[in-house]
C-alpha positions in Angstrom: -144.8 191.0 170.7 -147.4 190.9 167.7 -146.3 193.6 165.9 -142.6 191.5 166.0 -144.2 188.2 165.1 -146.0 189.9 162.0 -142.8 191.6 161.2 -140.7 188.5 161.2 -143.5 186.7 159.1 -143.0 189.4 156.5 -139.5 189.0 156.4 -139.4 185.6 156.6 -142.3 185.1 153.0 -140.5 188.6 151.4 -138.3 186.2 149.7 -141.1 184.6 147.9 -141.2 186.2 144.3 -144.7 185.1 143.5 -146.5 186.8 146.7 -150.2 187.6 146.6 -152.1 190.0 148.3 -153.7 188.5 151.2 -156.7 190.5 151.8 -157.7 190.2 148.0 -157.8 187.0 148.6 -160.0 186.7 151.8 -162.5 189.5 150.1 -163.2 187.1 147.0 -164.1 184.1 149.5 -166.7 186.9 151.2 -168.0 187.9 148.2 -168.6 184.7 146.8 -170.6 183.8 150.3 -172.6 187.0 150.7 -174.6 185.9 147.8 -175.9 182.6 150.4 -177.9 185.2 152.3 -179.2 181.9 154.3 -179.7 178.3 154.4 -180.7 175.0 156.4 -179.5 171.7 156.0 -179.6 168.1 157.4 -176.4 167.2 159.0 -175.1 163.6 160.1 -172.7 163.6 163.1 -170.4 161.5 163.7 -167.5 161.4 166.5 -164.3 159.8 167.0 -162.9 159.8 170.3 -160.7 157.5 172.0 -162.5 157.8 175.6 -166.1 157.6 174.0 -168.5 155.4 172.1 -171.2 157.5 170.8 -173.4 156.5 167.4 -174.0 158.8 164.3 -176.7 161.8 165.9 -178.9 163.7 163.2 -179.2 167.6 163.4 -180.0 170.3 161.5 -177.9 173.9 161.2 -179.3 177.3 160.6 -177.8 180.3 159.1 -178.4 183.7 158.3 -176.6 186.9 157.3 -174.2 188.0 158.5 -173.9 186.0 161.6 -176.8 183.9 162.8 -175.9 180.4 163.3 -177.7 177.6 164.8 -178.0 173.8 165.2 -180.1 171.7 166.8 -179.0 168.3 167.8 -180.9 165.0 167.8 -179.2 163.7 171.4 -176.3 163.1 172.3 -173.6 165.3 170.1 -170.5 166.7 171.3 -169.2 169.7 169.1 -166.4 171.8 169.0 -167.3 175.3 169.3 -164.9 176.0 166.3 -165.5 174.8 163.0 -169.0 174.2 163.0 -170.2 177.6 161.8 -168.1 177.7 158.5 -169.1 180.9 157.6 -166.5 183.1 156.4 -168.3 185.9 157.6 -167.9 184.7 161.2 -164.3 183.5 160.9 -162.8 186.6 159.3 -164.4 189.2 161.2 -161.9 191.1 164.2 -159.2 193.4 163.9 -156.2 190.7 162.3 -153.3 191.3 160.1 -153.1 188.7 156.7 -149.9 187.7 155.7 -149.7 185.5 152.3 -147.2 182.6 153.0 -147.0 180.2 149.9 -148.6 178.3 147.4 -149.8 174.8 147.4 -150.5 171.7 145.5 -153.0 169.6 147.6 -154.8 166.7 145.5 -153.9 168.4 142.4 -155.1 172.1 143.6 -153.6 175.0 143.6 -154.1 176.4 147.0 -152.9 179.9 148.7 -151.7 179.8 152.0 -153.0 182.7 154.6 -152.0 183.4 158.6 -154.4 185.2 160.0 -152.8 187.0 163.4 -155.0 189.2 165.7 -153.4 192.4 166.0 -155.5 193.0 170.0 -155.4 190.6 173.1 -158.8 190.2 173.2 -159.2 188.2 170.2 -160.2 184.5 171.4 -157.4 182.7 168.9 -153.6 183.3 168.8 -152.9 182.6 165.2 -155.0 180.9 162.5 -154.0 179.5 159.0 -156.3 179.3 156.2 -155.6 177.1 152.6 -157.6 179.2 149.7 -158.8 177.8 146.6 -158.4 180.9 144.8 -159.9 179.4 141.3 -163.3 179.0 142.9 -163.0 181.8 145.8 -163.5 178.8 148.8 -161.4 177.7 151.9 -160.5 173.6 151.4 -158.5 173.9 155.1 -158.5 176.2 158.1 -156.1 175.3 161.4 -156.7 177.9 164.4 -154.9 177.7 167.5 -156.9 179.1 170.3 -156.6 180.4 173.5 -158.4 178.3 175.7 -159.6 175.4 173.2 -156.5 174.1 172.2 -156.1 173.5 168.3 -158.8 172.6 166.0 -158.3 172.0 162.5 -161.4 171.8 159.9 -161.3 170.6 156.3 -164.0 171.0 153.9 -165.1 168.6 151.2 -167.0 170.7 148.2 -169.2 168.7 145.2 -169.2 171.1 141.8 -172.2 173.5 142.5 -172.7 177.0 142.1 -172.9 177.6 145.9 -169.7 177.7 148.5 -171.4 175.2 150.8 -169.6 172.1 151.8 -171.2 168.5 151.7 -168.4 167.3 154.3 -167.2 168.9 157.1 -164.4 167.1 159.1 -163.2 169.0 162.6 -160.3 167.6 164.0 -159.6 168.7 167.7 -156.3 168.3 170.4 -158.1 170.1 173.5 -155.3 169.3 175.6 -155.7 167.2 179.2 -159.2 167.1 181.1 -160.5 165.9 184.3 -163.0 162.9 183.4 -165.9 162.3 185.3 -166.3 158.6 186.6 -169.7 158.5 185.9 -169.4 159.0 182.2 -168.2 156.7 179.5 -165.2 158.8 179.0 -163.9 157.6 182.7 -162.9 154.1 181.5 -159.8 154.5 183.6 -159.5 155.3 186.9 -156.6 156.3 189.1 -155.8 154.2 192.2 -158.3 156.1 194.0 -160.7 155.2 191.9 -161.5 158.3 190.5 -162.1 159.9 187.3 -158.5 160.5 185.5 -157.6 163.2 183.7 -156.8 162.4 180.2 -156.2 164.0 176.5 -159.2 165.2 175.0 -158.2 164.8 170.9 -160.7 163.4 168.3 -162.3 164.1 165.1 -166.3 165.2 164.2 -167.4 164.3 161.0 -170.4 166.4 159.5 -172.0 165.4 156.2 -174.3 167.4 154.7 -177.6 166.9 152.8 -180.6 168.4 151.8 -179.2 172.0 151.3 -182.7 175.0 151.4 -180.7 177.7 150.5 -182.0 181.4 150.3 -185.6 180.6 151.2 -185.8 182.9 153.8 -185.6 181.8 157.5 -187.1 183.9 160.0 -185.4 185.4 163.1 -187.1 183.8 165.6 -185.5 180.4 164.5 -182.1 181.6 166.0 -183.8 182.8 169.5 -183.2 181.1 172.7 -185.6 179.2 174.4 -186.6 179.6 177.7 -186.4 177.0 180.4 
């Protein structure tokens, strides 16, 4: 069933005259973001939920070649588990096939459109969709559809440095329905039982950045567990 959907993507972009080649593509954004061998930042958090009130939580992230990614949270702050580690690294690693699908003009840019489709079952997302600024070798827009998370889109906002690093993050998230609790905040309604309903868990998390330390050198121990 894979194979045929990556087939019929094919055929269906073939008529495009102009077509790129994908995986260039995706290798320039790596290179451009191995030369961040880590970095720490100050992050401010904010969520928009229809079912809860939270305020604006502080935190800072942690990351380190190729894959180490942390963030600690100042209270309360509820996080997708996509989109927060923007790495490229950690979102085009797996066994996937890249199919180039057009070109776009977003806010005056020029930006390449990529599908990303897991060529095993075991791959945790179904299909994935990635908008390229090829002029400065960064991703402006990545939308994932996962298997058990629903779909979560993240945009990145980028001021003119010399680094890939985004000052905004925004991660917009449709989780589907969810049982809520009565005792939390979320539980506002209840059904004639007076219990928690279920309801649909959709939002947005807005992560601006400041106070970038970029290769510095962070030790290992930063991303260890702690025991309880």
């Amino acid at each position: 069933m894979k194979k045929f959907f990556v087939a019929m993507l094919m055929i269906a972009i073939s008529i495009n005259a102009q077509t790129k080649d994908p995986n260039k593509l995706l290798d320039a954004v790596k290179t451009r973001f191995e030369k961040v061998k880590d970095y720490q930042a100050d992050v401010e958090v904010k969520l928009d939920m229809e079912f809860i009130k939270v305020p604006p939580s502080k935190a800072k992230v942690y990351f380190k070649q190729p894959d180490k990614f942390k963030i600690d949270t100042e209270g309360f702050a509820m996080l997708p588990k996509q989109g927060t580690n923007f790495s490229p690294m950690q979102l085009l690693k797996g066994d996937y096939t890249a199919v180039f699908v057009r070109s776009d003009k977003v806010e005056g840019k020029s930006l390449d459109v990529v599908k990303l489709v897991p060529n095993t079952d075991t791959s945790n997302f179904i299909i994935s969709t990635l908008w390229i600024d090829a002029s400065q070798s960064i991703i402006r827009k990545v939308e994932t559809t996962t298997k058990r998370s629903g779909t979560v889109k993240t945009e990145f906002t980028y001021t003119p440095t010399s680094t890939p690093l985004p000052t905004v993050l925004k991660i917009s998230f449709n989780l589907g329905e969810a049982n809520l609790p009565e005792a939390t905040a979320m539980a506002e309604k209840k059904d004639n039982n007076g219990r928690g309903r279920s309801a649909k868990i959709k939002g947005s998390v807005i992560m601006t950045y400041a106070n970038y330390k970029i290769n510095k050198g962070i030790s290992d121990k930063i991303f260890e567990e702690k025991k309880k």
